[in-house]
C-alpha positions as CSV (number, residue, x, y, z in Angstrom):
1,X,19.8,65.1,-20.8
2,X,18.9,65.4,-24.5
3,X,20.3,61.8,-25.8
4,X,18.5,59.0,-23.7
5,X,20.2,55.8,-25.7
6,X,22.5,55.0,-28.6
7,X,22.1,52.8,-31.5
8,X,24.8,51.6,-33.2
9,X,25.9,48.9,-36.1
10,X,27.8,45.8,-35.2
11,X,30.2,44.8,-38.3
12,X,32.5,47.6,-38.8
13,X,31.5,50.1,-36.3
14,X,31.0,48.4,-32.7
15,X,33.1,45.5,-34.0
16,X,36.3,45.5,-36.1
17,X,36.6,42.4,-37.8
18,X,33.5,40.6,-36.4
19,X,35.1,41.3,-32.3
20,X,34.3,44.3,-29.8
21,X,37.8,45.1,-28.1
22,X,37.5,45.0,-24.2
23,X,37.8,48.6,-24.2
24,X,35.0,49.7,-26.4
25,X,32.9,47.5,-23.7
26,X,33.8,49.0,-21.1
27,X,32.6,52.6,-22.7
28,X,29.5,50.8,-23.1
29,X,29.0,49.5,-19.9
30,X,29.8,53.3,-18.6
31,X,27.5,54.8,-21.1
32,X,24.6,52.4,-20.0
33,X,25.8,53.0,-15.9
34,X,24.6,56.8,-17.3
35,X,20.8,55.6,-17.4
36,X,21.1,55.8,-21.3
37,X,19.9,52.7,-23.5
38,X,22.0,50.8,-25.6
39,X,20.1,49.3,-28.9
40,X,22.2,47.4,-31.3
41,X,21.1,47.2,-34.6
42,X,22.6,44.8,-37.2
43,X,22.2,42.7,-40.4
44,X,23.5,39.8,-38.9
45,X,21.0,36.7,-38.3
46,X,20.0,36.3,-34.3
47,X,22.1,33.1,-34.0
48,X,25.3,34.8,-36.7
49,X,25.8,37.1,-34.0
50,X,25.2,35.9,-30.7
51,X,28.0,33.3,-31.9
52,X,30.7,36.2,-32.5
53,X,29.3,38.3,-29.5
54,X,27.9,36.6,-26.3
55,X,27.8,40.1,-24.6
56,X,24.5,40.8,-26.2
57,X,22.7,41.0,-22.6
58,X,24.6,44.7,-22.4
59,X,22.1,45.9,-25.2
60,X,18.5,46.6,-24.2
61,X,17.3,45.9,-27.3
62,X,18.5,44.2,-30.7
63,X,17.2,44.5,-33.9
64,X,19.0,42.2,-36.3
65,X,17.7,40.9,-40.0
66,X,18.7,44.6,-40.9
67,X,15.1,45.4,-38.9
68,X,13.3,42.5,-39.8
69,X,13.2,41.3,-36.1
70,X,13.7,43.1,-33.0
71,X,14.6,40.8,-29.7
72,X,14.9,41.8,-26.1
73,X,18.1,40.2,-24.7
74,X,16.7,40.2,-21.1
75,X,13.4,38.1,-21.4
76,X,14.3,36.2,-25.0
77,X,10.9,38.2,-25.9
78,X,10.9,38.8,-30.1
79,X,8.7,40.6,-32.3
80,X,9.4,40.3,-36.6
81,X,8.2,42.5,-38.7
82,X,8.1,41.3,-41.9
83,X,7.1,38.0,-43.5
84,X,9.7,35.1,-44.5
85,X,9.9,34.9,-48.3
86,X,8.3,31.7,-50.0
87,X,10.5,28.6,-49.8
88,X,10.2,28.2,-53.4
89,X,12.1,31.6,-53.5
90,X,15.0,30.3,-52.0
91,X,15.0,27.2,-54.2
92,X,15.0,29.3,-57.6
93,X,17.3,31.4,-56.2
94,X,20.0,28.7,-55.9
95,X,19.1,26.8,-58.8
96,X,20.4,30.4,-60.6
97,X,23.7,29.6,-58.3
98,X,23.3,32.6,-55.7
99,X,25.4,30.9,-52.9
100,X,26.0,31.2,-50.2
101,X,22.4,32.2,-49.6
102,X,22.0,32.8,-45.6
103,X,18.8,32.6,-44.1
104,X,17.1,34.0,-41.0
105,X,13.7,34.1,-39.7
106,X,13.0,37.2,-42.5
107,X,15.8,38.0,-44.6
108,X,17.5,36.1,-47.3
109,X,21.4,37.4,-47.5
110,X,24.2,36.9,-50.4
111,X,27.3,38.6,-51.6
112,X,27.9,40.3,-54.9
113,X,28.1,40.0,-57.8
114,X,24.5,38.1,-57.6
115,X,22.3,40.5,-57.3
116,X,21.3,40.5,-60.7
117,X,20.0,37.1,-60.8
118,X,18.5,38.2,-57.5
119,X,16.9,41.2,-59.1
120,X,15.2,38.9,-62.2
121,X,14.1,36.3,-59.3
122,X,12.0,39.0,-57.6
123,X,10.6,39.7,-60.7
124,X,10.0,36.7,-62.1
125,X,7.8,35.6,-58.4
126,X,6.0,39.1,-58.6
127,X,7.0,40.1,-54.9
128,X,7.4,43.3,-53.4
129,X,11.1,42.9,-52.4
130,X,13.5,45.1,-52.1
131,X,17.5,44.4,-52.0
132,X,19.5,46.4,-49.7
133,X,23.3,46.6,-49.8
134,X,26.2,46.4,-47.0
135,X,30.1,46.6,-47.9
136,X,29.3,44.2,-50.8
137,X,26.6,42.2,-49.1
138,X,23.7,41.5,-50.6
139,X,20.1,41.3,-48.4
140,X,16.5,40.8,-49.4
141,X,14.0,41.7,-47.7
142,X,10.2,42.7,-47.8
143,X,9.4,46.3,-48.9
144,X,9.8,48.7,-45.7
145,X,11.9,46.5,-43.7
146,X,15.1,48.1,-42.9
147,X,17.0,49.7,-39.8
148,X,14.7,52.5,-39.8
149,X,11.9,50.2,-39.1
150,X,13.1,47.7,-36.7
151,X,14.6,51.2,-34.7
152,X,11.4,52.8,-34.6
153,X,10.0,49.5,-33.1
154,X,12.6,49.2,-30.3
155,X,12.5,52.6,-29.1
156,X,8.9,52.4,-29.0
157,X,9.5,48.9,-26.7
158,X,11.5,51.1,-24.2
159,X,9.4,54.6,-24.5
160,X,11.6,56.6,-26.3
161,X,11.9,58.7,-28.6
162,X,13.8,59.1,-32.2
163,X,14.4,62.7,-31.2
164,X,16.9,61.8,-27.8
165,X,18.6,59.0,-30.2
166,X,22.2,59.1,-31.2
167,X,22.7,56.3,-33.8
168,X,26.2,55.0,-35.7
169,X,26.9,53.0,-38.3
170,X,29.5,53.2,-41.6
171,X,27.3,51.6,-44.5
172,X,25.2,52.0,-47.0
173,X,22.4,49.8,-45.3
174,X,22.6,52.3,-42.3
175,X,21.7,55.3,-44.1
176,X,17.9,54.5,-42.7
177,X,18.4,54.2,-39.4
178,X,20.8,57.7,-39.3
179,X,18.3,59.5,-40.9
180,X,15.8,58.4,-38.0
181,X,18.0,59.3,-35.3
182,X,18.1,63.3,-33.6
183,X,21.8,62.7,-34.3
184,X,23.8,61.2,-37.1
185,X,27.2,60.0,-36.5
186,X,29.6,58.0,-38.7
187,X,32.8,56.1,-37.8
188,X,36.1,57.4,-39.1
189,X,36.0,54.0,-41.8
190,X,32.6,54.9,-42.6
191,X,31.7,55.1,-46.7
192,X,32.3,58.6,-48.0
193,X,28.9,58.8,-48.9
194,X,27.4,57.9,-45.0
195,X,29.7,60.5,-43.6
196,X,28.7,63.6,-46.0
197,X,25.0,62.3,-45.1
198,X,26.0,62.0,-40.9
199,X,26.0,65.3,-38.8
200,X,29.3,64.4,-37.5
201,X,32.1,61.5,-38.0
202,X,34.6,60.5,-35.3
203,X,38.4,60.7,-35.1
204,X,38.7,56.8,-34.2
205,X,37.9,54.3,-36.7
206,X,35.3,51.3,-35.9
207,X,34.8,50.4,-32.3
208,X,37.5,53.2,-31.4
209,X,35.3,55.5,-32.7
210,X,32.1,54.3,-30.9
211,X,34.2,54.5,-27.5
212,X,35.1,58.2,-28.2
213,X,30.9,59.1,-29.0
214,X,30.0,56.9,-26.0
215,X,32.8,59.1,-23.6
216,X,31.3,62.4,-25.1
217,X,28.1,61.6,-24.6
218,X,28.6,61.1,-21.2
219,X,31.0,63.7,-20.5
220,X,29.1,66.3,-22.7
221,X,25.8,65.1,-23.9
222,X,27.0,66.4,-27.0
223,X,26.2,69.1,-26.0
224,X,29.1,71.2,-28.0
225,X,27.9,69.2,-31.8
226,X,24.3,70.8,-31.3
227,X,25.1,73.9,-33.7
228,X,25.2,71.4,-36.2
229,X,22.3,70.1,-35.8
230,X,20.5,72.7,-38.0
231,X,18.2,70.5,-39.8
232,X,16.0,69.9,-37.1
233,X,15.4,73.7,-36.9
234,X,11.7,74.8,-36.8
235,X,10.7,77.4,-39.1
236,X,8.5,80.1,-37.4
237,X,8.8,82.6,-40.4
238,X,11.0,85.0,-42.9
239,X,13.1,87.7,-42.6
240,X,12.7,90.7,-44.5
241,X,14.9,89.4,-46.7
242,X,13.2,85.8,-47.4
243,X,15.8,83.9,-45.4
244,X,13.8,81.2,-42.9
245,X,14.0,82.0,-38.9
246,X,14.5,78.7,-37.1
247,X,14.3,77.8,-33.6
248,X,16.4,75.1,-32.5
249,X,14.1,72.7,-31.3
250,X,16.4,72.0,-28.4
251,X,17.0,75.0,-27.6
252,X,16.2,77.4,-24.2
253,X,12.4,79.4,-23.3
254,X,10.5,81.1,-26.0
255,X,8.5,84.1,-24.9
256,X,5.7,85.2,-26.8
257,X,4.2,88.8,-26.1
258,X,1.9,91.3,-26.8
259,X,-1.9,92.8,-26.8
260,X,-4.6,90.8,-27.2
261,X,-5.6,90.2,-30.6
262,X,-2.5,90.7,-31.8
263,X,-1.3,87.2,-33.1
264,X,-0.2,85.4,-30.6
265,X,-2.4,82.6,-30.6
266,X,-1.4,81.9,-34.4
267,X,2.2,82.1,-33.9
268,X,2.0,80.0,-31.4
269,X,0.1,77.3,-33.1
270,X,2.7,77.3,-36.2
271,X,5.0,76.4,-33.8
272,X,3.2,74.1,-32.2
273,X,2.2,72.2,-35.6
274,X,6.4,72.4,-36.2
275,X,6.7,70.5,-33.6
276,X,4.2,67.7,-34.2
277,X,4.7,67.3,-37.9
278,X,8.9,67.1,-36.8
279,X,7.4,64.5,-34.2
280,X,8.4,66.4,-31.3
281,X,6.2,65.9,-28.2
282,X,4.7,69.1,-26.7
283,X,2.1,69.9,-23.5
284,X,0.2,73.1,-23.9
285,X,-1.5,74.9,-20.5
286,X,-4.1,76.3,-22.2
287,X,-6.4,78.5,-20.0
288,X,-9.0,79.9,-22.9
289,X,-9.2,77.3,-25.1
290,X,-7.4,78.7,-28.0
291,X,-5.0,75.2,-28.6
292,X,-8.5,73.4,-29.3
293,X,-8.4,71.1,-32.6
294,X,-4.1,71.0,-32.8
295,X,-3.4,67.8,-34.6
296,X,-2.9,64.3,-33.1
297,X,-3.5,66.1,-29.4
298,X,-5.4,64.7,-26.4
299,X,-7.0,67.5,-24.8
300,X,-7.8,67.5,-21.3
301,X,-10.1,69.5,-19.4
302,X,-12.5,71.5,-20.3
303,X,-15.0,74.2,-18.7
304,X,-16.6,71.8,-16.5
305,X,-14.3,69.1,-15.8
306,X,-10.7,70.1,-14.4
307,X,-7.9,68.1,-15.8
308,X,-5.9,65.6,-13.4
309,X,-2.1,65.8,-12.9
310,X,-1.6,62.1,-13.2
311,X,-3.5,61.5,-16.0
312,X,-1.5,64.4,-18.2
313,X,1.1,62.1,-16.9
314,X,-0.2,58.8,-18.1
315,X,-1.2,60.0,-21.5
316,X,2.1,62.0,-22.3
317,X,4.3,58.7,-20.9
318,X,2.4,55.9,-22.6
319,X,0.9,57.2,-25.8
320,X,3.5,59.7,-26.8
321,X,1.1,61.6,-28.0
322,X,0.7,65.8,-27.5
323,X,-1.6,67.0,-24.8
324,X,-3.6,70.4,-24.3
325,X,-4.3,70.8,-20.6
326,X,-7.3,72.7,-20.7
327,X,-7.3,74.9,-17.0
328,X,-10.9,76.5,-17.5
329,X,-12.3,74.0,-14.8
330,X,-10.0,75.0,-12.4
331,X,-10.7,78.3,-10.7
332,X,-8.5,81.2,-11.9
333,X,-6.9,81.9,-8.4
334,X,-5.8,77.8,-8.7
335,X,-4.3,77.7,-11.8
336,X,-0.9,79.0,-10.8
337,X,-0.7,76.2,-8.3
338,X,-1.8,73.1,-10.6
339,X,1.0,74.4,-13.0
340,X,3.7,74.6,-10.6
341,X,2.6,71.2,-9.1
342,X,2.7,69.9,-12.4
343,X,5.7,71.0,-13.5
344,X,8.1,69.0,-11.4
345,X,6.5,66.0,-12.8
346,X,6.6,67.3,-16.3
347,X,10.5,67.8,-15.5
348,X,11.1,64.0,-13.9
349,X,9.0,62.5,-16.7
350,X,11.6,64.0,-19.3
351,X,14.3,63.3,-17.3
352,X,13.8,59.8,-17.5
353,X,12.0,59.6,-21.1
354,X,13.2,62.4,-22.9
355,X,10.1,64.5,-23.2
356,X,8.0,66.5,-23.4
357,X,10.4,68.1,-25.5
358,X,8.1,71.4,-24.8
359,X,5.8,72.7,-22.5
360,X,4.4,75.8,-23.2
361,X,2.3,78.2,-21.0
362,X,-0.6,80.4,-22.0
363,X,-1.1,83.6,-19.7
364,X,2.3,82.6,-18.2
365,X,2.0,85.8,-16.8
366,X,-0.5,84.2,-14.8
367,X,0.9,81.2,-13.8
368,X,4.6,82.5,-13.1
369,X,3.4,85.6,-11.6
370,X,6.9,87.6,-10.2
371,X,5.6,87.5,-6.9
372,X,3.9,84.3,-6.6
373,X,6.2,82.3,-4.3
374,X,9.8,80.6,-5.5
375,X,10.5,79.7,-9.0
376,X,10.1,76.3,-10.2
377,X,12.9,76.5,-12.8
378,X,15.7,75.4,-10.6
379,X,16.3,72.0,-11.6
380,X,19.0,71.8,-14.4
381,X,17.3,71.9,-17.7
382,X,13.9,73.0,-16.5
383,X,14.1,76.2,-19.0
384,X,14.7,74.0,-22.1
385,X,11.7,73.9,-24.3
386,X,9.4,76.2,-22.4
387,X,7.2,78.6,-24.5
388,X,5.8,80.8,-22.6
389,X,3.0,83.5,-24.3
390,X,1.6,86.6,-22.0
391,X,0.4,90.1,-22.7
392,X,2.2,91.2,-19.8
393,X,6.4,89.7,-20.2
394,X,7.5,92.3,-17.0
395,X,4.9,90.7,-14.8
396,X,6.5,87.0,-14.9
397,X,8.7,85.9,-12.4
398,X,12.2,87.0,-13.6
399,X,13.9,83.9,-12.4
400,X,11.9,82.5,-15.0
401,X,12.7,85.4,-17.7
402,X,16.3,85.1,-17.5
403,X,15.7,81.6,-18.8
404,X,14.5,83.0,-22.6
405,X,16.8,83.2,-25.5
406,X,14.1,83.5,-27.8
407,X,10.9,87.3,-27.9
408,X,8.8,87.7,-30.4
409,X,6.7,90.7,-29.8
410,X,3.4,91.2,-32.1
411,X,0.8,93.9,-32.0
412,X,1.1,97.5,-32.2
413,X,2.9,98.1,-29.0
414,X,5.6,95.4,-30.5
415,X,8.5,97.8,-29.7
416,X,7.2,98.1,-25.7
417,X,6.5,95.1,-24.9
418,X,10.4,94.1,-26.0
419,X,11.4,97.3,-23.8
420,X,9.2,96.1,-20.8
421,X,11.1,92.6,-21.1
422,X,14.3,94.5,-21.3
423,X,13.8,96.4,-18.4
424,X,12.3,93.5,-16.3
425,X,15.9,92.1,-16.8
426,X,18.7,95.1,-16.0
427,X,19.2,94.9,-19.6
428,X,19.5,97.8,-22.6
429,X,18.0,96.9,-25.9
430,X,20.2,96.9,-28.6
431,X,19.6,100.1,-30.7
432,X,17.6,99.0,-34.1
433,X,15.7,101.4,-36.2
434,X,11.6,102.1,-36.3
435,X,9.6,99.5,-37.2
436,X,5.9,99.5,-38.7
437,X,4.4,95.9,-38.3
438,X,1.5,94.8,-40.3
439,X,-0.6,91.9,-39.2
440,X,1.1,88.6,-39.8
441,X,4.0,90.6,-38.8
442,X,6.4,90.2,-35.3
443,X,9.5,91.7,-33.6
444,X,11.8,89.0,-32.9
445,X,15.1,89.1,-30.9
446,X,17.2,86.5,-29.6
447,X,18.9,87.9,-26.8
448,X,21.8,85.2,-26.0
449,X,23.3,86.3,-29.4
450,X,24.6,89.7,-30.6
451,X,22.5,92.2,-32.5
452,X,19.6,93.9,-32.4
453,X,16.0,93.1,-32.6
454,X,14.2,91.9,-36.5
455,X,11.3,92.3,-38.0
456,X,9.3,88.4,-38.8
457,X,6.8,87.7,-41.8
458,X,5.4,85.0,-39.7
459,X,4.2,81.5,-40.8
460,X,0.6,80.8,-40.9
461,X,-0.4,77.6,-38.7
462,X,-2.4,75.0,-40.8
463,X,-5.3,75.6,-39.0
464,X,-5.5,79.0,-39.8
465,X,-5.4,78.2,-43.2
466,X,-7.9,75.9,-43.1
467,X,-10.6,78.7,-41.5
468,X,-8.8,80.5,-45.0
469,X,-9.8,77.9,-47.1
470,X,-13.1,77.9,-45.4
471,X,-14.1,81.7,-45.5
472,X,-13.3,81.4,-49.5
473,X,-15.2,78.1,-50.3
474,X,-18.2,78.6,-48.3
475,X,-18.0,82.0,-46.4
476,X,-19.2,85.8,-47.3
477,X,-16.5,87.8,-48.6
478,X,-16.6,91.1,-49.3
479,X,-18.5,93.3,-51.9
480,X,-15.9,94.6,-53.2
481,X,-14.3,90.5,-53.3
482,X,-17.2,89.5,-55.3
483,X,-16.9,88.0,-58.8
484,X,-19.6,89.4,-61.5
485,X,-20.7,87.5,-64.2
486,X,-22.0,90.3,-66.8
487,X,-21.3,88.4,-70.2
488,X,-19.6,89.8,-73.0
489,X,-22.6,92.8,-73.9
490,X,-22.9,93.3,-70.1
491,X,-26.4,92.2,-69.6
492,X,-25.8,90.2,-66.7
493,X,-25.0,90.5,-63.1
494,X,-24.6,87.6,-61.4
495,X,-23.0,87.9,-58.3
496,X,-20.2,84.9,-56.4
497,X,-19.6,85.8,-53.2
498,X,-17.8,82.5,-52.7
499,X,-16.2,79.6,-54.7
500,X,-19.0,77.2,-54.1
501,X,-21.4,79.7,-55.9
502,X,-19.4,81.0,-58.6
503,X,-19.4,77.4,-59.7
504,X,-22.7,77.1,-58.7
505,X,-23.2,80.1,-61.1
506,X,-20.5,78.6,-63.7
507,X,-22.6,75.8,-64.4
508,X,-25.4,77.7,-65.2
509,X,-24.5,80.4,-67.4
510,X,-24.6,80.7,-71.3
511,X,-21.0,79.4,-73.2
512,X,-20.9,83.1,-74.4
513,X,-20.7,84.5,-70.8
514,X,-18.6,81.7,-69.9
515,X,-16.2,81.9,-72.3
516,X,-15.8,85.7,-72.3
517,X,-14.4,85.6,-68.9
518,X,-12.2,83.1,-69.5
519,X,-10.8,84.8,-72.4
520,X,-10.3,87.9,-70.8
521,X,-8.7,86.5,-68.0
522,X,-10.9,87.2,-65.4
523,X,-11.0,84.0,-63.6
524,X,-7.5,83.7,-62.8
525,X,-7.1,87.4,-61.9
526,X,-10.2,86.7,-59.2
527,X,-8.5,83.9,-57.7
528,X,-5.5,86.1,-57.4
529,X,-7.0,89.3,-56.3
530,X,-9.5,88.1,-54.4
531,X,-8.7,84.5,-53.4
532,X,-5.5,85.0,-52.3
533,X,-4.4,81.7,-53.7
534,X,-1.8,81.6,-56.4
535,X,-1.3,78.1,-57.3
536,X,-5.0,78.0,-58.5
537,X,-4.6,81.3,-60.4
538,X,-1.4,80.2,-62.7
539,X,-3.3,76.9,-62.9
540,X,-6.8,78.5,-64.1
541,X,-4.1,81.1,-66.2
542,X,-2.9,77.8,-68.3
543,X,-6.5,77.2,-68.9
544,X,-7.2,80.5,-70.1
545,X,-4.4,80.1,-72.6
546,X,-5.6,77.1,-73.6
547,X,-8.9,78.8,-74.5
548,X,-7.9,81.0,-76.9
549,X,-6.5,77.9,-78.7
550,X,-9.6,76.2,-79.2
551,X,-10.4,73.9,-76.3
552,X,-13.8,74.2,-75.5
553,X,-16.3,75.7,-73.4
554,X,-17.3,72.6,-71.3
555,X,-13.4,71.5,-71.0
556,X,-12.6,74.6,-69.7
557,X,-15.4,74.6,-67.0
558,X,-14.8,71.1,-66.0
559,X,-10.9,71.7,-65.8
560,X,-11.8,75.0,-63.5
561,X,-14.2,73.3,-61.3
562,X,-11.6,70.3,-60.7
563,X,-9.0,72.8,-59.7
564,X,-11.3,74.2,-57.2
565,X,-12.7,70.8,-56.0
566,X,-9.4,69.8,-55.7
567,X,-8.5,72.7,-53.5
568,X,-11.7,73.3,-51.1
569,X,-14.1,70.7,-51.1
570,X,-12.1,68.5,-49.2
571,X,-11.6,67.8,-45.7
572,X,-11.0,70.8,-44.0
């Protein structure tokens, strides 16, 4: 199941005129009966709409005050998340005639056409308000508090994430909490402006509407709206042509293939760091500690200590955050088994939270070996988001291979290894012409759509840019990488073989050597040649220019060596 609750508005989408029709309950009851969560989400004051809508207990959460507080219907429990405005607020603000002025625990709410004099209030009391509008409502609240906010605290209440969310709503003051959700919806009576911004819009206005998402999403999980879902797509790199390769971050097994020392690991970790920084959750098996140092991941295990199934558990369920599972404690004969113990509680954990949304496999040729026992992929769903990376794709368990949609193959033997996964499958590869990969470089293919195999610029991880960024501030490059500084008659050779020296070097040399460089354009062609880095050569290029209009020697050097500071000497 990809969508684990709903969240939807109250006043014009679950309610049409300020009432729920009996049949639009009913789909709720049905879609909660599913084991999905209901959240309802509204600007109404706590007491405003339990007086209009006693059913509130059907919801597992409630976040009214447009997000400002967030209640649990079943234990009365309530946490707010912004601070009341000043009393004295409120008195200026009706002494300027703003009425009716409604007040809950946090927000202050009127009507146009008074926010104006709401406006010069704020300003006049030097807070950091903001005023957020609804159908010609007018709220105030503290800066940050909205349905976004209040959402994110609710689904972090029940354990959930933003990415199995469907949320629907039809005004402007909803435009936060769709943008949070993994899909957008708007009601047929939505503003024109909400549905261009939603990923789909229903047939049936109001709570009609929210009965016909709620009978989809049980009937379907939706599952027919994910192609347009394209904005959650996670670049992995560029086609030949510059156009972006995405992976649908819902979508079936990845395999990654090829020799050793081909790429892999890098690939791998682009994706990886696509998946954090789009707050996906991922588990890595990772059996030579290559995943060591991803962001914001809890890693596990290490060469002496072997990992514990219900602690990858614990920390995946309760922190949300990413793990590595680091198998070089466990003996290599073992590892196969731990992963397939492991798995089926990998599988239950997402079947009842919604992730991992990935779990990838190092040497999966390892751990799924084709003759090592019965596949664990049997349970519906297991193969969705399961990255697999070997050296060896015919040796896997071919249960397991018919799962992939998605080869990339690096290395030289690129064109092999997609035969070898091709054959391990009954399968003919489409015909596609010779390629010549060069490092950075991969085969991809996607074999559950027509068309024959591409060749991939791929997309450096962070990290790798980082050791980058590391070899060129601090490191040894090359001889033939080194910058000379000989002066304008040639006299001197003094030699950078990295960025900290050649402004350890810069600082020391004569304005005349200085400036001839700079006027020659030989700092800028170094960082371009030789640094690789192109946003610091067009900015040390404007310097240059500048040069030969009279700024002066010391300017210039200080305005290089910020450029460079700026770049390297930070944390890395």
């Amino acid at each position: 199941m990809r969508y684990h609750a709903l969240a939807t508005d109250y006043d014009g989408t679950l309610a049409h005129h300020g009432a729920v029709s009996a049949a639009t309950l009913e789909a709720m009851r049905r879609l909660k009966a599913s084991g999905r969560k209901l959240i309802l989400v509204t600007g109404r004051i706590l007491e405003d709409l339990l007086a209009v809508f006693p059913e509130t207990d059907l919801f597992d959460c409630l976040v009214v005050e447009n997000g400002a507080v967030v209640v649990r219907p079943g234990t009365g429990e309530e946490r707010i998340l912004g601070t009341p405005p000043p009393e004295a607020f409120a008195t200026a603000l009706r002494e300027r005639g703003v009425t009716p002025l409604g007040r809950g625990k946090v927000i202050l709410a009127t009507w146009e056409p008074h926010e104006e004099a709401v406006l010069e209030t704020i300003r006049e009391f030097g807070l950091e308000y903001q005023v957020i509008f609804n159908k010609g409502a007018v709220m105030i609240l503290p800066g940050g508090v909205n349905k976004a906010a209040g959402l994110s605290q609710a689904l972090q209440e029940l354990g959930l994430s933003r990415h199995n969310l469907v949320a629907v709503g039809d005004a402007e003051n909803d435009n936060a909490m769709l943008d949070a959700a993994e899909c957008a919806v708007a009601v047929a009576n939505a503003l024109p402006r909400l549905k261009e911004r939603a990923d789909l819009t229903t047939i049936g206005k109001s709570g009609e509407g929210v009965t016909e998402l709620a009978n989809r999403l049980i009937a379907t999980d939706l599952e027919e709206w994910a192609p347009r879902l394209e904005r959650h797509g996670i670049i992995l790199g560029h086609r030949e042509d510059g156009s972006a390769v995405r992976v649908d971050p819902y979508s079936r097994g990845i395999l990654l293939a090829g020799s050793s020392g081909g790429g892999k690991t890098t690939l791998a970790s682009a994706f990886l760091e696509g998946l954090h920084d789009a707050g996906y959750q991922f588990c890595v098996f990772d059996p030579e500690g290559d995943y060591q140092g991803l962001e914001d991941a809890v890693e596990l295990g290490d060469a002496k200590y072997a990992p514990n199934r219900s602690e990858v558990i614990r920390v995946l369920e309760r922190s949300g955050r990413n793990v590595v599972v680091s198998t070089l404690g466990i003996p290599f004969s073992d590892r196969p088994d731990f992963f397939q113990a492991l798995f089926p509680e990998l599988l239950a954990l997402r079947a009842r939270k919604g992730r991992p949304h990935w779990i990838m496999a190092d040497e999966a040729h390892h751990l799924l070996p084709s003759l090592h026992g019965a596949s664990p992929f049997n349970p519906p769903g297991a193969s969705r988001g399961l990255f697999l990376v070997t050296v060896e794709p015919d040796h896997i368990n071919r249960a397991v291979l018919e799962q992939i949609d998605w080869l990339f193959a690096l290395g030289r033997d690129a064109g092999d290894v997609l035969e070898r996964y091709a054959r391990a499958l009954g399968q003919t590869l489409p015909d596609s012409p010779p390629f010549s990969l060069q490092p950075g470089e991969a085969l991809a293919w996607r074999r559950d759509l027509p068309g024959p195999p591409f060749k991939l610029r791929c997309l450096p991880p962070r990290r790798e840019q980082r050791r980058h960024m590391r070899k060129y501030s601090q490191g040894e490059l090359g001889p033939d990488k080194h910058f000379h500084f000989r002066g304008p008659e040639g006299k001197l050779n003094l030699r950078a073989q990295n960025l900290m020296i050649f402004l350890q070097l810069a600082e020391g040399v004569d304005e005349a050597t200085w400036l001839h460089h700079l006027r020659a354009g030989d700092y800028s062609r170094w960082f371009r040649d030789s640094i690789k880095d192109e946003d610091l050569a067009e900015a040390t290029a404007r310097i240059e220019a500048a040069a030969l209009e009279g700024i002066s020697p010391s300017e210039s050097l200080a305005a290089v060596r910020d450029l460079i500071e700026e770049r390297y000497t930070g944390p890395i």
